[in-house]
N, C-alpha and C positions, 0 to 999 in steps of 0.2 A: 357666282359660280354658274357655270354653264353645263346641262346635259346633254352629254353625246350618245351621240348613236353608236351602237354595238355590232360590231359586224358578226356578221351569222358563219355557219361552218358553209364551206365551200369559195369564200374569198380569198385570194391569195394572203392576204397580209396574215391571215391565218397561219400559213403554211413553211414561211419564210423566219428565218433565223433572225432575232431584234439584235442592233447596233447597241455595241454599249455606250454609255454618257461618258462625258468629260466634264469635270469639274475646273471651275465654278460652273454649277448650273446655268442655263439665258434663264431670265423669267418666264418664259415664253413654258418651259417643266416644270416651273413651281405650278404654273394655272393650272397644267395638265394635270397636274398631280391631285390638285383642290379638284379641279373638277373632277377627276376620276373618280376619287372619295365621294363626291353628290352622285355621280351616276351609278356608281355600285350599292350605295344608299336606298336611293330611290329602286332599283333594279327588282325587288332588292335581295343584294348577295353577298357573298361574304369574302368576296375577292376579285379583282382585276384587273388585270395585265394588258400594258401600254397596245399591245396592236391588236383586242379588242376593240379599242375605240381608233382603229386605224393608223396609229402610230407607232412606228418600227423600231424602241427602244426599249431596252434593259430598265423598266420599271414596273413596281408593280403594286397595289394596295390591297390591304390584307383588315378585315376586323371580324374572327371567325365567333366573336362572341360579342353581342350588347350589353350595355351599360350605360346608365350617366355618366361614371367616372372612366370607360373605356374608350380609347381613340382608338381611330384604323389606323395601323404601321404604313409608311411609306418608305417603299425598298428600290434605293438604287444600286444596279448590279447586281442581282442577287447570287449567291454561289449557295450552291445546297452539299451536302455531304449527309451522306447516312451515318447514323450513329447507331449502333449493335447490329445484328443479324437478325432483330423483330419484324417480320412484316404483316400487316393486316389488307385484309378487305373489307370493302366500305364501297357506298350506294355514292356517288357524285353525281350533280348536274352541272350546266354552263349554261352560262347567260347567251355564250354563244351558238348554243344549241338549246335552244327552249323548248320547254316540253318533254326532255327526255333524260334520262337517267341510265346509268351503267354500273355492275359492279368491277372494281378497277381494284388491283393492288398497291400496297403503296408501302413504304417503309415506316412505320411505327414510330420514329423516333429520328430527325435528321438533325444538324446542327447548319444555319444561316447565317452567312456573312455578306454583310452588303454594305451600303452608306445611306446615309440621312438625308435631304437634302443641302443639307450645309457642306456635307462634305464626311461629317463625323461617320467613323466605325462605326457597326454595330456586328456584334455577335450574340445570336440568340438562340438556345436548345429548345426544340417544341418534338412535342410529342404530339399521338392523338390524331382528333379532328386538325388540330391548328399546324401539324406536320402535313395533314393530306391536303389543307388549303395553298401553303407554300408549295409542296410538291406539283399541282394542280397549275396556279400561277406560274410558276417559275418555265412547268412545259411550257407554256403559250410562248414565254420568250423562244424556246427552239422550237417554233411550230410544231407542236406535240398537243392532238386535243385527245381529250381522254377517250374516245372511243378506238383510239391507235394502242392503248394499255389494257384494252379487254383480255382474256383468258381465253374467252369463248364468246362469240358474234350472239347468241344467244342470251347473252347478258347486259344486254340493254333491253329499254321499255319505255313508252311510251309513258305519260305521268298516271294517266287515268288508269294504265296495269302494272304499279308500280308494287302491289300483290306481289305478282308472279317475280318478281325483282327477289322481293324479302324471302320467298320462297325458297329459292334458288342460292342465297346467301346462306340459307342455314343451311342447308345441304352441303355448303362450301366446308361450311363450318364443322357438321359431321362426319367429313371426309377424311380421316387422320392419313391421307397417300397423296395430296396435293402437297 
């Protein structure tokens, strides 16, 4: 497996809408895929999406929790759908923006439909953090980086003032008119 390079915010392939796949996969997506997995590993993050590493498709990998016995998901095509009217806010970073962090809203609870790279279904409900990572990933496929879901420009930070972040969160939090 091979690490790639991350493209940072302000590249186009950022910004552009990814192509979806057609199955059968070339092998040429299973690598991408393996190596995605090492470079988000090594990064290290808890997710990311094909045109991070330059490449303008509908995939994405996801391992919002470790473990020995835990694998990162690999999603071809992902479809997201909100599932209730829950939403939360929460602190996010990017690989493609390092160094900095935002509070972003997200829907609490979405339900993913995507394929494997076989080809297989999968449909899976996540809540939580592992809702905000797919949510997260899934933007990058429509050029959506999370500083485009802020509330308020004010809600981003730098790592070293990520204080003033959590600050700012509770205050969200005691706000019962938001």
């Amino acid at each position: 497996m091979t690490l790639l390079k991350i493209a940072a915010m302000g590249h186009p392939v950022l910004w552009a809408e990814a192509e979806p796949l057609t199955f059968p996969l070339a092998t040429e997506v299973r690598r991408l895929a393996a190596d995605m997995v090492a470079t988000m590993q090594d990064a290290p993050g808890v997710g990311l999406a094909a045109p991070q590493v330059y490449e303008p498709v509908r995939l994405i990998v996801v391992q919002p929790e470790r473990g020995p016995d835990i694998r990162p998901a690999v999603l071809v095509n992902p479809v997201l759908t909100p599932d209730g009217e829950a939403d939360s806010l929460g602190i996010e970073g990017c690989l493609s923006i390092p160094e900095w962090q935002g509070i972003v809203p997200r829907h609490h609870r979405v339900r993913c439909r995507a394929c494997d790279l076989d080809g297989e279904p999968i449909d899976l409900l996540a809540e939580g953090f592992h809702a905000r990572v797919l949510q997260h990933e899934v933007d990058h496929l429509d050029g959506i980086l999370y500083p485009m879901r802020l509330i308020d420009p004010r809600d981003v930070a730098h790592s070293s003032a990520q204080r003033h972040l959590l600050a700012r969160l509770e205050r969200y939090a005691g706000d019962a008119s938001r």
